[in-house]
N, C-alpha and C positions, 0 to 999 in steps of 0.2 A: 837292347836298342838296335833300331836296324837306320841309320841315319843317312842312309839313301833314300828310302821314304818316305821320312818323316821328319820332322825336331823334337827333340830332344827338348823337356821344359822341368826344371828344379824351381819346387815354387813352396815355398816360406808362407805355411799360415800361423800367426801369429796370434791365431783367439782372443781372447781378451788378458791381453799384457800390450804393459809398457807405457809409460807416458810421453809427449810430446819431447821430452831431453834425450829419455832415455834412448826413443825411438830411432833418431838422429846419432846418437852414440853406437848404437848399433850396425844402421846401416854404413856407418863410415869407416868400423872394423871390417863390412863385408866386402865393401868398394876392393880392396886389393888382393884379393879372395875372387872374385870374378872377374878380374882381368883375364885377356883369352879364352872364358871360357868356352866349354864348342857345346854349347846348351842356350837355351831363353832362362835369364833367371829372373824369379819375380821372387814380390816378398808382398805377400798380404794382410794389410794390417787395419788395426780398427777403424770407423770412421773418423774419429777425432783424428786421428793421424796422415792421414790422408795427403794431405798439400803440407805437411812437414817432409812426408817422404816425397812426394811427386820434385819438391824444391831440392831434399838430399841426393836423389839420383840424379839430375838434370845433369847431362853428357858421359854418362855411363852406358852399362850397357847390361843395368839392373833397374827392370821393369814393375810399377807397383799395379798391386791388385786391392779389390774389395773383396770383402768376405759375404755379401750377399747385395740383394738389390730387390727393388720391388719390382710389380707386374704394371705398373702402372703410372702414368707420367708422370699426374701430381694428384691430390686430392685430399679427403680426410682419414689420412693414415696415417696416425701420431705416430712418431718413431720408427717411420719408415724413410728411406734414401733411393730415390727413383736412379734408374741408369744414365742419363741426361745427365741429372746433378754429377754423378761420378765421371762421366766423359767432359765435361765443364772445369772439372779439377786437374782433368789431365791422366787419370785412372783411365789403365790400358785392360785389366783384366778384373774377370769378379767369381767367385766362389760361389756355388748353384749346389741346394740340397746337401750340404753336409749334414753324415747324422746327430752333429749335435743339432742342426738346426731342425731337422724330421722328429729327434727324441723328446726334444724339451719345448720346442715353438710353434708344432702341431705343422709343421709343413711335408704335403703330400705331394705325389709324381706327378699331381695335376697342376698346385703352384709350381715344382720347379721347373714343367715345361712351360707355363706363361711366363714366369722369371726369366728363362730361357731367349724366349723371342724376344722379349722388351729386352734383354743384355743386347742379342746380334743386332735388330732395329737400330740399336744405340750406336752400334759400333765397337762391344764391347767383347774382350775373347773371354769366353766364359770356360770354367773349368766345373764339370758338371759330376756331382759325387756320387757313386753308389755303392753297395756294397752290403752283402748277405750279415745278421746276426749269427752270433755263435749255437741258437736253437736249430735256425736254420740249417747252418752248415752240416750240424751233427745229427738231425733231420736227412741230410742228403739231398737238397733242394737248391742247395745255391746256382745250379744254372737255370732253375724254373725262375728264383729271383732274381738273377741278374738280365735274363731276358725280357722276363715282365718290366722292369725298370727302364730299359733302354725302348722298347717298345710303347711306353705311355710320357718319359720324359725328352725322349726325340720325336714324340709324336708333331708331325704336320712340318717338320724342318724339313727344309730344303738338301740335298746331296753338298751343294755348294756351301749351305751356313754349315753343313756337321762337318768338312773336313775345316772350317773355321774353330770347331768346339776341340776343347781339351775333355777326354773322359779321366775323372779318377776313382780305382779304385778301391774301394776302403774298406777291410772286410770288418763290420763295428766292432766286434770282437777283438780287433786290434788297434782301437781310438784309444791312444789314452792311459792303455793298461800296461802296456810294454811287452805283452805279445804280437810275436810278429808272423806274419805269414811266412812260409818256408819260401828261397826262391822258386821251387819247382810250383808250390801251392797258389805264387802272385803269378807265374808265367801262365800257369793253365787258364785262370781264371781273367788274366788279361786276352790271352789268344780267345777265350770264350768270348768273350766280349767283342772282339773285332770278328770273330764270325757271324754272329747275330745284327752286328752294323755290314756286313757284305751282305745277308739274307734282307732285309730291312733295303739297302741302296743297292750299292754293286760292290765289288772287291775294289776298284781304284779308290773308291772314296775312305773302304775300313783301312788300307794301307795307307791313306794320308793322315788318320786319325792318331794322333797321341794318345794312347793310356797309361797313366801314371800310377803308380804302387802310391796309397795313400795311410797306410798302417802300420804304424813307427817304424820308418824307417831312418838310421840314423847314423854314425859314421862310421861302426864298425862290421854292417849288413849291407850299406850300400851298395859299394861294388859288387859283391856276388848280385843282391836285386839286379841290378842296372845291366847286368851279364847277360840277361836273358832277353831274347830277341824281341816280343811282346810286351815288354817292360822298357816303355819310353820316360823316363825322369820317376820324377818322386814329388806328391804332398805332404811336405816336412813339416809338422805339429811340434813337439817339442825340444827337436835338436834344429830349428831354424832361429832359436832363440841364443842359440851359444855362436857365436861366428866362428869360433874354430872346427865345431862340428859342421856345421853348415858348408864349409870351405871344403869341410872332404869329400861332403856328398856330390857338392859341384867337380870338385878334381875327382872324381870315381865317373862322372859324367864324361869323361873326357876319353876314358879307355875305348 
């Protein structure tokens, strides 16, 4: 982390868990777990949960997010949640393109850049996901995909909304399965990333951008992760579920 230029963001996505109690029991083990912390901490949780958590945090200094948003204000989109509605709740951030959402709900770089601008329009800081498969990678290509993605899902943003956007990045091959990228292999692949945001804007703008390691990482990888200058926070999947893991990866923030 280089936190001269940037912040520092540890952010809890929480998938599909937990109900309305448990949600609330959760974020209230984290409450004293993120005191001082010298990071943004969010915790991203289902829709139903939404305004359980927005009411749990109120005068803290744990921020909640959604886990996706539509392109579109309102309309006939069953079981869709427009960005508006989320900024109405009080929801400060929102999840854009994670691959489960690209694997299993057919969303492409083209929705997550209109995702994208309905989040900012909204006022919403958005944490936008990418991240090569394991074909890919072993292919040799993950910088051909990681630039193609940042070039069609920052497509038409402004220098000013992208140093608003949080990037994470996920390499799929490590969602989920408890493979983790090595820190030298999240460091390269983050620095790639913010040279393709300097090529794309200018360097002042990839230096204000956050990229976050979003591929288990968990309480006992964190700190080396977070070690590496390119490696701004973490999208914690399922160690943001235990608050005492959670608590280390914020205290690993702190080094």
């Amino acid at each position: 982390m280089n936190k001269s230029l940037r912040k520092a963001v540890i952010a809890g996505n929480w998938k599909m868990n937990k109900t309305r109690p448990e949600a609330k029991e959760l974020i209230e083990a984290i409450k004293p777990l993120a005191v001082g912390a010298d990071c943004e901490v969010v915790v991203c949780v289902p829709f139903t949960n939404l305004e359980t958590a927005v009411e749990a945090t109120k005068g803290t200094n744990i921020h909640v997010g959604a886990q996706n948003c539509h392109f579109e204000k309102s309309g006939a989109f069953t079981g869709e949640i427009s960005a508006d509605m989320l900024t109405e709740l009080g929801v400060e951030y929102v999840v854009l393109g994670h691959s489960e959402r690209r694997q299993y709900f057919g969303e492409t770089d083209e929705t997550v850049n209109k995702r994208l601008k309905a989040a900012l329009e909204a006022g919403l800081k958005p944490i936008v996901c990418i991240g090569e498969l394991l074909w890919e990678r072993e292919c040799g290509i993950t910088e051909e995909v990681l630039g193609k993605q940042c070039k069609l899902d920052f497509f038409g943003i402004s220098a000013e909304d992208m140093k608003k956007t949080v990037i994470a990045y996920e390499p799929v091959w490590a969602i989920g399965t408890g493979k983790t990228a090595t820190a030298d292999q999240a460091e390269e692949a983050c620095a790639y990333i913010r040279s393709v945001i300097a090529k794309m804007f200018d360097k002042a703008t990839a230096d204000a951008v956050t990229v976050q390691y979003g591929g288990s990482m968990n309480a006992k990888n964190a700190a080396e992760l977070l070690s590496k200058p390119d490696v701004d926070g973490g999208l914690i999947g399922g160690a943001s579920l235990k608050a005492p893991d959670f608590g280390v990866i914020i205290a690993a923030a702190k080094e």
